[in-house]
N, C-alpha and C positions, 0 to 999 in steps of 0.2 A: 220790696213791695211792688216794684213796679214789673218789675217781669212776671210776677205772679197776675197780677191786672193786664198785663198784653195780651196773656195767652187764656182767658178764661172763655172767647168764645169759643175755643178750642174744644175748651173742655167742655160746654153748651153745646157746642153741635155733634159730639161723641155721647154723650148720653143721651140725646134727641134720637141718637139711632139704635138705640134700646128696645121701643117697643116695635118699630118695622124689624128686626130680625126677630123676637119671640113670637112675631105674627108669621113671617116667612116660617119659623121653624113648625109654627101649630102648622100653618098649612101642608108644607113639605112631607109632615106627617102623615097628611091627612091623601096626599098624593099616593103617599107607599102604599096607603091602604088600597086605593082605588087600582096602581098598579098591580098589586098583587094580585086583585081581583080579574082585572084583566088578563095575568098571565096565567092565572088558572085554568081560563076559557082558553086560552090561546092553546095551552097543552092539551085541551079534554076533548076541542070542537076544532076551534081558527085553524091550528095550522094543519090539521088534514084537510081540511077545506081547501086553504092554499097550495096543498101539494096538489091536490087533486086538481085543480085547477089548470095546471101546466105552465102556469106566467114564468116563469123561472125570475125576468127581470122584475116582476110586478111583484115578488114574494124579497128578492132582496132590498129592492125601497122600502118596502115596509119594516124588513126587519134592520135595517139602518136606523129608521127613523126609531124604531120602539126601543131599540139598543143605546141610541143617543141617548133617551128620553132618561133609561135608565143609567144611563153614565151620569148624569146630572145629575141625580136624585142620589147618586154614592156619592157625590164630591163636593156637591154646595151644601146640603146642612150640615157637614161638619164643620166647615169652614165659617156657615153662621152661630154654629153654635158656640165656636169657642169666642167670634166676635162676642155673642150676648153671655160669655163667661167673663171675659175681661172687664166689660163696661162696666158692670154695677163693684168689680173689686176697688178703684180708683176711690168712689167716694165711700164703700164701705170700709180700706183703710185709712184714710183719711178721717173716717168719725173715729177711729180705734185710738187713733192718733190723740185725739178731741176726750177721751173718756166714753165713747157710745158703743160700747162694744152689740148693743142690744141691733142697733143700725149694720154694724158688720155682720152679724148673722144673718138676718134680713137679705143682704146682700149676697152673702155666700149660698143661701137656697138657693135663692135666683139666678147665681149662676151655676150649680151641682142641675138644676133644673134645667138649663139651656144645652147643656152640659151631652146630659139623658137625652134630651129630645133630638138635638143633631146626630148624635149615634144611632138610635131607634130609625130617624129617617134613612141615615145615610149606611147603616147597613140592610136594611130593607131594598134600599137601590142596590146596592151590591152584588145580594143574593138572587134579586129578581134579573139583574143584568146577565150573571153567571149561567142560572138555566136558561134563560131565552137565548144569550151566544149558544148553548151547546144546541137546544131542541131547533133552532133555527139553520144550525151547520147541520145537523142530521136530516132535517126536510130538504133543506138545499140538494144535501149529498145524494138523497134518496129520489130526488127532480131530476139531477145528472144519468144517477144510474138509471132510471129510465128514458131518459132520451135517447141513451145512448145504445138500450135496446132495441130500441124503436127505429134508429137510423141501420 
């Protein structure tokens, strides 16, 4: 009994971070969205804008930083999601354990739901990373080859 009681704010400060990851993951979502949105413009307007421009180094910062952005946005919600897939297992097997099987369902939505949501975001970052690396190599390339006209 007493190592069960040593370690309980263990278990208190793990399920305390519950609802900051299904907050992170709504948002993370909510990011894809907004990138997505961005990367649309970036294909239809921004980056002819940028080519045309001629910065060649003004066009790679920016597409480091937008390519960052989207590396993130692949690689953290899935990682919080399966954090907020685990957390709520702990004490939904634990009621199972108890006779509450009604509590372990409960618990298993919530995490098949955290589950969705880290994926949704983090392939959204994925695919948005994928064409901006390629449409971003192809503006670059097309910035070279005219420079190299021009010289």
């Amino acid at each position: 009994m007493t190592e069960i009681l040593s370690f309980a704010w263990l278990h208190d400060a793990v399920r305390w971070l519950l609802a900051p990851a299904l907050a992170a993951l709504l948002i993370a979502c909510a990011i894809a969205v907004v990138e997505a949105g961005i990367a649309v413009g970036e294909r239809f307007h921004g980056l002819a804008k940028l080519g045309a421009s001629g910065n060649l180094a003004q066009v790679q910062a920016i597409a480091r930083h937008r390519l960052e952005r989207a590396d993130l946005l692949a690689r953290i919600p899935p990682m919080l999601g399966l954090m907020a897939t685990i957390i709520p297992l702990g004490p939904g097997l634990a009621a199972l354990g108890q006779g509450d099987p009604a509590k372990l369902a409960s618990a298993v939505t919530v995490a098949f739901d955290a589950t969705v949501l880290g994926l949704v975001a983090g392939i959204g970052g994925l695919v948005i990373g994928k064409l901006r690396r390629r449409w971003y190599e192809e503006t670059l390339e097309a910035m070279e080859h005219s420079l190299e006209q021009a010289a």
